[in-house]
C-alpha positions in Angstrom: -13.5 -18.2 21.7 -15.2 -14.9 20.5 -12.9 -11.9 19.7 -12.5 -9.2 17.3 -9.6 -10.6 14.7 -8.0 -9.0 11.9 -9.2 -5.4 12.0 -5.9 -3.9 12.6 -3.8 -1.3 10.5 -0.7 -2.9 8.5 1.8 -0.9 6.5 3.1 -2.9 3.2 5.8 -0.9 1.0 7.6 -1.3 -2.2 4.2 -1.2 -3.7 3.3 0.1 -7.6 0.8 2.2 -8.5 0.6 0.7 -12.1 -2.8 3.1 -13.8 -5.0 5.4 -12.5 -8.6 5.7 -13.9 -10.0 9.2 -12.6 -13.0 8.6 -14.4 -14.1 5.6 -12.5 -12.2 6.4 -9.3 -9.7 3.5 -9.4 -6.1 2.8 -8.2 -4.5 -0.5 -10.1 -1.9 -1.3 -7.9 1.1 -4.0 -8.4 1.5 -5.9 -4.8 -0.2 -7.6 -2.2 -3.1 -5.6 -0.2 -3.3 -6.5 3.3 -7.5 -6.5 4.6 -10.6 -8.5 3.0 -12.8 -7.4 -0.3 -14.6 -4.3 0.5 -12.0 -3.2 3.3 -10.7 0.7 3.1 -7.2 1.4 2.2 -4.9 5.0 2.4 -2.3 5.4 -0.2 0.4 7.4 0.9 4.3 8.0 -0.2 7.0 6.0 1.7 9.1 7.8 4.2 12.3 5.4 3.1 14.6 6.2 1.2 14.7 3.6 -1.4 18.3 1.5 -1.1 19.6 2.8 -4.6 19.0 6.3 -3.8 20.6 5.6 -0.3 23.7 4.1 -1.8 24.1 7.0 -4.1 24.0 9.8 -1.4 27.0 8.4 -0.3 
């Protein structure tokens, strides 16, 4: 059956940003990327508190 599959926005954490090359405009980033080749992605902080910070606060 026809149908538009695939193109929808997914949010992955607990990613690394490992290097960042200014001079050629790249990201190398430690996890898996959700999309195809080519496909944009937006790099953003978390809003979680990561568990070891959380169990500290208490």
């Amino acid at each position: 059956m026809p149908g538009h599959m695939g193109q929808v926005r997914r949010t992955v954490q607990n990613l690394q940003v490992v290097q960042v090359r200014e001079a050629e405009n790249i990201l190398l980033i430690k996890g898996a990327i959700p999309g195809a080749k080519g496909d944009y992605v937006i790099i953003r902080e978390s809003k979680k508190i990561p568990k070891q910070a959380a169990a500290a606060k208490k």
